[in-house]
PAVEXKOL-336113 format. One record per residue: x, y, z of N, C-alpha, C in turn. Coordinates in steps of 0.02 Angstrom, whole numbers, padded with zeros to 5 digits, always signed. Layout:
BEGIN
XYZXYZXYZ;...
// end
This chain:
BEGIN
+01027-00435-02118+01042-00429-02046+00978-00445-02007;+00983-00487-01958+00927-00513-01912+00942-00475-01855;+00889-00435-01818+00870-00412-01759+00798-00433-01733;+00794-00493-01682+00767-00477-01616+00719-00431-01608;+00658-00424-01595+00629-00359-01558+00613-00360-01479;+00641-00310-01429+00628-00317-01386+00569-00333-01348;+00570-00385-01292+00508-00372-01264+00461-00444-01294;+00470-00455-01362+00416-00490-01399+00468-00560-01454;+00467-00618-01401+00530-00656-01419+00496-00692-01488;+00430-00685-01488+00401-00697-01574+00420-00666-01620;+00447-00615-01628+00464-00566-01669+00524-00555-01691;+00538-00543-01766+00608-00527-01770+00615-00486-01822;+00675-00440-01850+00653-00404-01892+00722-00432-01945;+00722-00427-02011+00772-00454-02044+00771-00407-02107;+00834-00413-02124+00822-00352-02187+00763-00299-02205;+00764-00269-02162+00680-00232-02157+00619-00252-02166;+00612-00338-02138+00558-00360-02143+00540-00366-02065;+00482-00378-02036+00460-00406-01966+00423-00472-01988;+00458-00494-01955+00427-00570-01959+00374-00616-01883;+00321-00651-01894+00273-00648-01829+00283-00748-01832;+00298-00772-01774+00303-00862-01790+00220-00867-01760;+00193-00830-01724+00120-00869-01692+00078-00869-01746;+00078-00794-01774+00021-00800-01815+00028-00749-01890;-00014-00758-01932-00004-00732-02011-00029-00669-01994;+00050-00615-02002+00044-00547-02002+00051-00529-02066;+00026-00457-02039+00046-00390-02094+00141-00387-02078;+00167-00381-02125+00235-00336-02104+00255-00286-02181;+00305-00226-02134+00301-00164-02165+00377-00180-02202;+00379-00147-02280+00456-00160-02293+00472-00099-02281;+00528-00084-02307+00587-00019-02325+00544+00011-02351;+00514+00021-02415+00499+00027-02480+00421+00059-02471;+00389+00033-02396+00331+00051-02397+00259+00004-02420;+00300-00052-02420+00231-00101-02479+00217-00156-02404;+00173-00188-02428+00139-00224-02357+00144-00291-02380;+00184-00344-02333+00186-00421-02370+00131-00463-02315;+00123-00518-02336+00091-00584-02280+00123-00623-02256;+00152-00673-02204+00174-00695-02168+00166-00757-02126;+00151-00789-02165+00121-00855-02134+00153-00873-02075;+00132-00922-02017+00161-00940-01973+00187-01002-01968;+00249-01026-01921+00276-01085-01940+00211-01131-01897;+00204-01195-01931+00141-01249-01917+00188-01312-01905;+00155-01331-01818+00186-01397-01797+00147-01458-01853;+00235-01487-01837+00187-01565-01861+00131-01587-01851;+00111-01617-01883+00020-01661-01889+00059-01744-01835;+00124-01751-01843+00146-01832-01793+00142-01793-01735;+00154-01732-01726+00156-01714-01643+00095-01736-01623;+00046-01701-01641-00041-01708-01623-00050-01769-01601;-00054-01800-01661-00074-01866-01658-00047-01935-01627;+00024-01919-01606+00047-01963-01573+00043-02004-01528;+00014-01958-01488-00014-01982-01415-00083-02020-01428;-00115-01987-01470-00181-02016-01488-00170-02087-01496;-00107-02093-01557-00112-02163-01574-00098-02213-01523;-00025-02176-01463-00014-02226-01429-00051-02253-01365;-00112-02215-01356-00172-02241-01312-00217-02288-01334;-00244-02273-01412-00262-02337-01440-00228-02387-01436;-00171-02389-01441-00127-02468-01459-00124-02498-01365;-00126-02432-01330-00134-02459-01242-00194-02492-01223;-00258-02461-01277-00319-02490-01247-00337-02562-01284;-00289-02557-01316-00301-02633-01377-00269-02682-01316;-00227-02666-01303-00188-02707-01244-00229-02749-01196;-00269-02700-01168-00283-02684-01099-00374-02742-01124;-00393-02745-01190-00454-02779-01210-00443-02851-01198;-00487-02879-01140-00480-02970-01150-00459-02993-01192;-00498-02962-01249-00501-03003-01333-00392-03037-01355;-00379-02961-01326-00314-02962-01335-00244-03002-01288;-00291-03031-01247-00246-03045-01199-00258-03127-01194;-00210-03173-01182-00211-03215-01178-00214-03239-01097;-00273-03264-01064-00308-03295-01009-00314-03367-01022;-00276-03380-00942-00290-03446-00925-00333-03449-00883;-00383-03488-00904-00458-03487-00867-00434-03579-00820;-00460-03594-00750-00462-03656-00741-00520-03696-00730;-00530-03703-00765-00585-03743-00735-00588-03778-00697;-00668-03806-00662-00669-03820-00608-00696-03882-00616;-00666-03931-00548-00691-03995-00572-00764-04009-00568;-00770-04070-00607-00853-04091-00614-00854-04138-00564;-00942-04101-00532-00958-04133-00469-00982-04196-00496;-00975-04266-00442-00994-04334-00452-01071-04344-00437;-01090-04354-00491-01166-04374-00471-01161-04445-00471;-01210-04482-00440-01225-04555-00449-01308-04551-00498;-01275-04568-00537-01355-04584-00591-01377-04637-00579;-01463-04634-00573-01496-04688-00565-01518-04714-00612;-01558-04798-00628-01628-04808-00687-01676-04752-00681;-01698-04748-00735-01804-04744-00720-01828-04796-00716;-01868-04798-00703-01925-04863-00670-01941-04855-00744;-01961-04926-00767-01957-04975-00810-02049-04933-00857;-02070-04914-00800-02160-04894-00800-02168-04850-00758;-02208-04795-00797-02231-04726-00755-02264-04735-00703;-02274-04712-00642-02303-04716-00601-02392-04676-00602;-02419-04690-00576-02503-04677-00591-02504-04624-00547;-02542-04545-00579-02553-04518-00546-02599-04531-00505;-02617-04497-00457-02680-04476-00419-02717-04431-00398;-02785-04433-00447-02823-04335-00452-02849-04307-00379;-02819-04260-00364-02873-04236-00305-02896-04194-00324;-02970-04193-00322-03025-04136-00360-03049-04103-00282;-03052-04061-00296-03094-04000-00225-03167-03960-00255;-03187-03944-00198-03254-03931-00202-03256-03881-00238;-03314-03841-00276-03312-03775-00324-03366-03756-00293;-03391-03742-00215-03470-03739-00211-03430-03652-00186;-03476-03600-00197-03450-03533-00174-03455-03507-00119;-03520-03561-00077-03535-03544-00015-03465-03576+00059;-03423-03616+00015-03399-03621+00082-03333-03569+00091;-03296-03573+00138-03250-03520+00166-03201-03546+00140;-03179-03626+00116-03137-03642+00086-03117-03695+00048;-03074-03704+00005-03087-03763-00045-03079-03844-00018;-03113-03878-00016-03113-03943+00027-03084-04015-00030;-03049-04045-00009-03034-04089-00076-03095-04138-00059;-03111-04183-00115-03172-04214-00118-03163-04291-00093;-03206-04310-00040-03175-04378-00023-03179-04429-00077;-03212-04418-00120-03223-04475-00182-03142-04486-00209;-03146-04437-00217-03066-04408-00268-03011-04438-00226;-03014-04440-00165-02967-04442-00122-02932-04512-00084;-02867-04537-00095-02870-04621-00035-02844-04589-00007;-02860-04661+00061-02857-04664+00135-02844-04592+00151;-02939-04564+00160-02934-04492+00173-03009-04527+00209;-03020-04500+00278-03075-04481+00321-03114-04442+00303;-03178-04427+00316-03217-04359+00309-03214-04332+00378;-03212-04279+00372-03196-04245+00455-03245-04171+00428;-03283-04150+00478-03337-04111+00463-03317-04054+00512;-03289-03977+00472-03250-03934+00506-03319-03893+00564;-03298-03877+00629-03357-03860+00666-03347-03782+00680;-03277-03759+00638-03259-03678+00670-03311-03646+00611;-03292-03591+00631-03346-03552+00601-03328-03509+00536;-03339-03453+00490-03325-03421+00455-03274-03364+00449;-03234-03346+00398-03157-03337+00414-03178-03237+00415;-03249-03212+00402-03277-03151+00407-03339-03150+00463;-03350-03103+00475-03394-03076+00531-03470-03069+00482;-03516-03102+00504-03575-03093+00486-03620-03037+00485;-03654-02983+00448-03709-02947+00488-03721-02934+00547;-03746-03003+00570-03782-03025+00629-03733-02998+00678;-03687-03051+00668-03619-03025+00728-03571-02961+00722;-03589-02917+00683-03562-02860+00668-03610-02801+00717;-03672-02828+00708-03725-02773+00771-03711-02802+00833;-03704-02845+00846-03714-02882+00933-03640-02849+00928;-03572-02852+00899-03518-02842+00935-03525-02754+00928;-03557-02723+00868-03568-02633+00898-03614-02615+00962;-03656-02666+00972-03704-02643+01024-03665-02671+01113;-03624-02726+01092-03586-02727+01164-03524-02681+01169;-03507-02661+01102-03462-02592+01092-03479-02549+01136;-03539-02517+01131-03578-02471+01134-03606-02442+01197;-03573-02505+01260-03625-02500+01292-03589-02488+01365;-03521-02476+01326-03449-02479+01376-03444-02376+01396;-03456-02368+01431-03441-02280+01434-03397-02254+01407;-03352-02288+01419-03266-02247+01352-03268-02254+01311;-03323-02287+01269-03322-02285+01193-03408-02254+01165;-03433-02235+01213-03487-02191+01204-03462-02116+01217;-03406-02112+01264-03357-02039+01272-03318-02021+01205;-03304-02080+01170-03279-02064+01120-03307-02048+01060;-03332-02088+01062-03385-02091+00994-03462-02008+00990;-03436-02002+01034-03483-01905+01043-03543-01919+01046;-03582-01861+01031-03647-01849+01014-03677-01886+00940;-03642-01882+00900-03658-01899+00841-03614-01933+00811;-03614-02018+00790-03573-02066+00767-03611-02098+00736;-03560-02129+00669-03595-02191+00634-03543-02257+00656;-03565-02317+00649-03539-02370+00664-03529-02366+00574;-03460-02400+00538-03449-02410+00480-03426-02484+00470;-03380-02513+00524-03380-02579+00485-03323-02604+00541;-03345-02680+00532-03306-02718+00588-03273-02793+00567;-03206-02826+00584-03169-02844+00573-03114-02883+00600;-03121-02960+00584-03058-02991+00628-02996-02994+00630;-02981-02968+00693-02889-02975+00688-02829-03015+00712;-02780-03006+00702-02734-03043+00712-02689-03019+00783;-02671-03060+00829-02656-03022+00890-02581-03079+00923;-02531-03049+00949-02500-03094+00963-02471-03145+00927;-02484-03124+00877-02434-03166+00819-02462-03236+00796;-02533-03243+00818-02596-03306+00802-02635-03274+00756;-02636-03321+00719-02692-03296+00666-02748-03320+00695;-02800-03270+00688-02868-03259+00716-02917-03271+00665;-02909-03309+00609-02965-03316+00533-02944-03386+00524;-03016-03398+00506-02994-03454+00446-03022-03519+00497;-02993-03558+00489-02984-03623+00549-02956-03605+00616;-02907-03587+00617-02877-03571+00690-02937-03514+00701;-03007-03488+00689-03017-03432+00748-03088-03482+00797;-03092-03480+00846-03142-03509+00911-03190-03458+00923;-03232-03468+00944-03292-03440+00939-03277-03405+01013;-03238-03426+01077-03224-03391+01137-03168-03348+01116;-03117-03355+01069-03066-03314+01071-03057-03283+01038;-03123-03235+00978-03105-03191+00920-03082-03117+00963;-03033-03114+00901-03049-03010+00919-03039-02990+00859;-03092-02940+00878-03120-02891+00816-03098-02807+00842;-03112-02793+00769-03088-02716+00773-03145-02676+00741;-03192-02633+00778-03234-02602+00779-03218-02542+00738;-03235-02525+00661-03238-02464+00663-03301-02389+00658;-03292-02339+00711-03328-02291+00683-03304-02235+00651;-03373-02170+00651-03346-02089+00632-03362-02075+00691;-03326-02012+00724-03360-01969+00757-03367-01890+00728;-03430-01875+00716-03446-01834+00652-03457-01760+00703;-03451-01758+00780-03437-01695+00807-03350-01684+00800;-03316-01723+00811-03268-01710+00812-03214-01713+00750;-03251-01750+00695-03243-01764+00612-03169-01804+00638;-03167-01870+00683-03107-01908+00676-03123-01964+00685;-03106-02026+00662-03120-02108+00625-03096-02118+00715;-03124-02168+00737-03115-02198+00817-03146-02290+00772;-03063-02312+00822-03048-02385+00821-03086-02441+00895;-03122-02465+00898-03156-02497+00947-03107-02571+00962;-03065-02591+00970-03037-02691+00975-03080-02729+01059;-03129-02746+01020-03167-02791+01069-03144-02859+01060;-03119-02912+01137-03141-02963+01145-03170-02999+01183;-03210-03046+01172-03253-03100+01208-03315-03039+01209;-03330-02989+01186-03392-02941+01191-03354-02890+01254;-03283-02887+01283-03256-02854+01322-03206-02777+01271;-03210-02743+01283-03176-02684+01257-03093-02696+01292;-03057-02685+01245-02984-02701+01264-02959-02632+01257;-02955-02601+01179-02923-02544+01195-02972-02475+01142;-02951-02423+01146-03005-02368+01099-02944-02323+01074;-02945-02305+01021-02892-02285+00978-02924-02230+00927;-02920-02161+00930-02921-02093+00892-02880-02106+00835;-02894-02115+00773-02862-02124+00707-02844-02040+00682;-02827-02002+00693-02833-01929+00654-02785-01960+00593;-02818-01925+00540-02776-01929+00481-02797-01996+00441;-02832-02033+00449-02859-02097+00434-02930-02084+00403;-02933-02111+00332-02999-02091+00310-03036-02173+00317;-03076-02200+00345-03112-02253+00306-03147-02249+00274;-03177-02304+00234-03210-02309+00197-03289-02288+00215;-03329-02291+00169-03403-02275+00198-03425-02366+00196;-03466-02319+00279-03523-02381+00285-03596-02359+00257;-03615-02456+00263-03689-02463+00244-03735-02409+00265;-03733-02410+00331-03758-02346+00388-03758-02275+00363;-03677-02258+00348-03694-02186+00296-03702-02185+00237;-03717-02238+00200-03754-02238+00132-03827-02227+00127;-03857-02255+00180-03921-02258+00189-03952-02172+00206;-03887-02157+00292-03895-02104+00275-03902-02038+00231;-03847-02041+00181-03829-01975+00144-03886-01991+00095;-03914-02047+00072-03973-02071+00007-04040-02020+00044;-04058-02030+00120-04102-02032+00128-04126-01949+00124;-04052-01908+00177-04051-01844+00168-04055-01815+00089;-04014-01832+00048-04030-01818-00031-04115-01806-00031;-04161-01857-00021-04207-01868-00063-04256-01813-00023;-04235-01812+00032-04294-01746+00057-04263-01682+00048;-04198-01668-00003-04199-01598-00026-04237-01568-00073;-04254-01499-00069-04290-01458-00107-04292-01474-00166;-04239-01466-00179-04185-01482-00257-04206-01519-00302;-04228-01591-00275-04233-01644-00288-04318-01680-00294;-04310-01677-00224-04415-01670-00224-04420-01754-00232;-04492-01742-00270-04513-01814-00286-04469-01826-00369;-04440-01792-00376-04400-01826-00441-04351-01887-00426;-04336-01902-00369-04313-01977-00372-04344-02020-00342;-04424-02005-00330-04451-02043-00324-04439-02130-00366;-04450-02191-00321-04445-02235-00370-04369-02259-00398;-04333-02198-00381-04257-02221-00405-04246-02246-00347;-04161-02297-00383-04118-02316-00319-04037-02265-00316;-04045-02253-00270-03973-02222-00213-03906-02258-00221;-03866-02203-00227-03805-02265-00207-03768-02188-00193;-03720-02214-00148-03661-02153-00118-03604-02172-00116;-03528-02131-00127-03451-02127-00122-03442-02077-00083;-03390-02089-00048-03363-02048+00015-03324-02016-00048;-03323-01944-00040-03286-01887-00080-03241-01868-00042;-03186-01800-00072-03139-01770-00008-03166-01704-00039;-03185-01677-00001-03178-01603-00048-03122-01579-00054;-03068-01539-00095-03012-01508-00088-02999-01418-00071;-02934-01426-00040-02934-01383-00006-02904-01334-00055;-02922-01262-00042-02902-01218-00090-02861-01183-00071;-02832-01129-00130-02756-01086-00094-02806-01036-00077;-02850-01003-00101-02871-00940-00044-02962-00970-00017;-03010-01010-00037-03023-01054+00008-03034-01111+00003;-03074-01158+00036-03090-01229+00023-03136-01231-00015;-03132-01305-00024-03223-01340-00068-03272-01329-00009;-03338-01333-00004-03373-01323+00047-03377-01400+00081;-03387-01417+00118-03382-01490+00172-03298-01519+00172;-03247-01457+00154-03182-01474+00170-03179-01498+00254;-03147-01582+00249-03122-01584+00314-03185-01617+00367;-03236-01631+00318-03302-01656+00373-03314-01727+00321;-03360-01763+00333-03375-01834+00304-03425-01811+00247;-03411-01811+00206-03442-01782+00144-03449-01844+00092;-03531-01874+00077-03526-01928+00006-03567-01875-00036;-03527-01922-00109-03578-01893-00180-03628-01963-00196;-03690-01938-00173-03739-01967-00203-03789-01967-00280;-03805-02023-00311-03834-02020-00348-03899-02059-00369;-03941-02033-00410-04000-02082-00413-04023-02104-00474;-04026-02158-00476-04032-02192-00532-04084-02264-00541;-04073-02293-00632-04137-02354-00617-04093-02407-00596;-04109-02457-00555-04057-02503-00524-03986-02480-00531;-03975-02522-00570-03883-02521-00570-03883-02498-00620;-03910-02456-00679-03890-02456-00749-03817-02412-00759;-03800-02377-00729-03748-02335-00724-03760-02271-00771;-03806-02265-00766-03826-02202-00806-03878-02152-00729;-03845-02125-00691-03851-02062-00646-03910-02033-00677;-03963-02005-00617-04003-01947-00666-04012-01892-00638;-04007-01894-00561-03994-01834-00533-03915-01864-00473;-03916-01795-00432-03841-01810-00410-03870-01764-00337;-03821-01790-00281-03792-01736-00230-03757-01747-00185;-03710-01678-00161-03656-01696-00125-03685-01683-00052;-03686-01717-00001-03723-01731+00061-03659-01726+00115;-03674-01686+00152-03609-01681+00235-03644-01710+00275;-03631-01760+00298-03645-01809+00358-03637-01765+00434;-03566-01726+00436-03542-01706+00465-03600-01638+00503;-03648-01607+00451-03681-01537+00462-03744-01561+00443;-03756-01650+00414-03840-01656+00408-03857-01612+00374;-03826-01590+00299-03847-01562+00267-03813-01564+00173;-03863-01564+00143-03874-01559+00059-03821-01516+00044;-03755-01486+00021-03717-01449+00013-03750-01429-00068;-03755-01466-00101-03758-01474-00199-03815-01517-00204;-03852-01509-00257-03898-01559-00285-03911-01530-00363;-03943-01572-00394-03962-01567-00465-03960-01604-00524;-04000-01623-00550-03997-01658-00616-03951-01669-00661;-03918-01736-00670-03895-01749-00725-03906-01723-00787;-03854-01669-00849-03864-01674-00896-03871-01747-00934;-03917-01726-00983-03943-01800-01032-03884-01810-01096;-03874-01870-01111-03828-01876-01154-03866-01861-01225;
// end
């Protein structure tokens, strides 16, 4: 006799057995003895069925499998010509290799029906020479002596491009350069832009946030302060100087010391050998030696 158990449509009880379809029970007989019960197990084609029939969809769905009519497209008509019967002769143009000029000149030897024409503009960089005459007519303007404070270095100066003319090279005239002046202003520790033309001041420009590079001017300076520190003395006597603009970094509870002012690391050495023998870090900004001291020896 089969009975149903309420409540639990997995279950059924049959001649005093309980029977479980989900899963392999215990069940109790009449008798008191304990049997096992395996559960009924779907087909292995159910599972897999679907599996297979997506493969056979993606086999479909592969170019490989599909038959494409491609059209091609017609071929464009060229008209083909001969070659000439005999190569034609080159012709070398050799240019000058001299390092002093501003630019490479082809050589009239090398060259047919070519003129010599003798260029009369001038150099595609600012000279020394014309780098002081354009700071000293900089200089001499009151709004850029207001700017430039109590204490400034001139660092370096530069031709520019204005109006969409290039101002270098061949196209620049000796009436129509403009240059771009730069200094420090070391009271106020901020880089100031000078654009002079014809020796006339056009505009003056506060860079905050702009580091330049170091000039000649504060190399000379920070070498010179180095060598009259305590520190140092006559031990670099006889050596040569050379300086890098440093940053000092800023710290989480405080800074490097010359954080935020014009700070180079100087060193002294025999010419160029690159072997340092003493060292120091110099603030432009406070005119003063922050660090000094001797190279350890290798």
């Amino acid at each position: 006799m089969t009975t149903r158990l309420a409540g639990r449509n997995h279950s059924w009880r049959r001649d005093g057995l309980i029977f479980c379809r989900r899963c392999t029970s215990l069940v109790a007989t009449p008798d008191g003895s304990v049997m096992f019960h395996a559960p009924e197990r779907r087909s292995s084609l159910s599972v897999f069925a679907p599996v297979l029939l997506a493969i056979c969809a993606g086999c479909d769905l592969w170019p490989a499998h599909r038959q494409m009519t491609i059209r091609p497209d017609p071929e464009t008509a060229v008209q083909k010509t001969a070659l000439p019967a005999a190569t034609p002769s080159a012709h070398p143009l050799d240019f000058t290799d001299s390092h002093d000029d501003a630019h490479l000149r082809p050589l009239v030897s090398s060259a047919t029906n070519v003129s010599a024409v003798t260029s009369t503009q001038g150099p595609a960089t600012l000279s020394p020479a014309e780098k002081d005459a354009l700071d000293a007519a900089a200089r001499k303007d009151p709004r850029v002596a207001a700017a430039l404070g109590a204490r400034s270095a001139f660092i370096d100066a530069d031709l520019s491009t204005t109006e969409g003319k290039v101002d270098f090279g061949c196209c620049t005239t000796a009436s129509g350069r403009r240059a771009v002046l730069t200094y420090y202003n070391y009271v106020e520790n901020v880089p100031v832009q000078v654009t002079v033309k014809n020796d006339v001041v056009e505009r003056i420009d506060r860079r905050s946030g702009y580091v330049p590079p170091e000039g000649d001017g504060e190399i000379r300076a920070a070498v010179d302060l180095a060598r009259r520190d305590s520190r140092l003395g006559r031990r670099v006597d006889g050596l040569d100087g050379h300086a890098l603009l440093m940053e000092p970094e800023r710290g989480i509870i405080w800074n490097d010391a010359g954080y935020g002012h014009r700070v180079l690391w100087v060193t002294f050495e025999r010419g160029t050998s690159g072997d340092p023998l003493f060292w120091a870090v110099v603030d432009l900004s406070d005119q003063r030696v922050l660090e000094a001291g001797e190279e350890p020896r290798r």
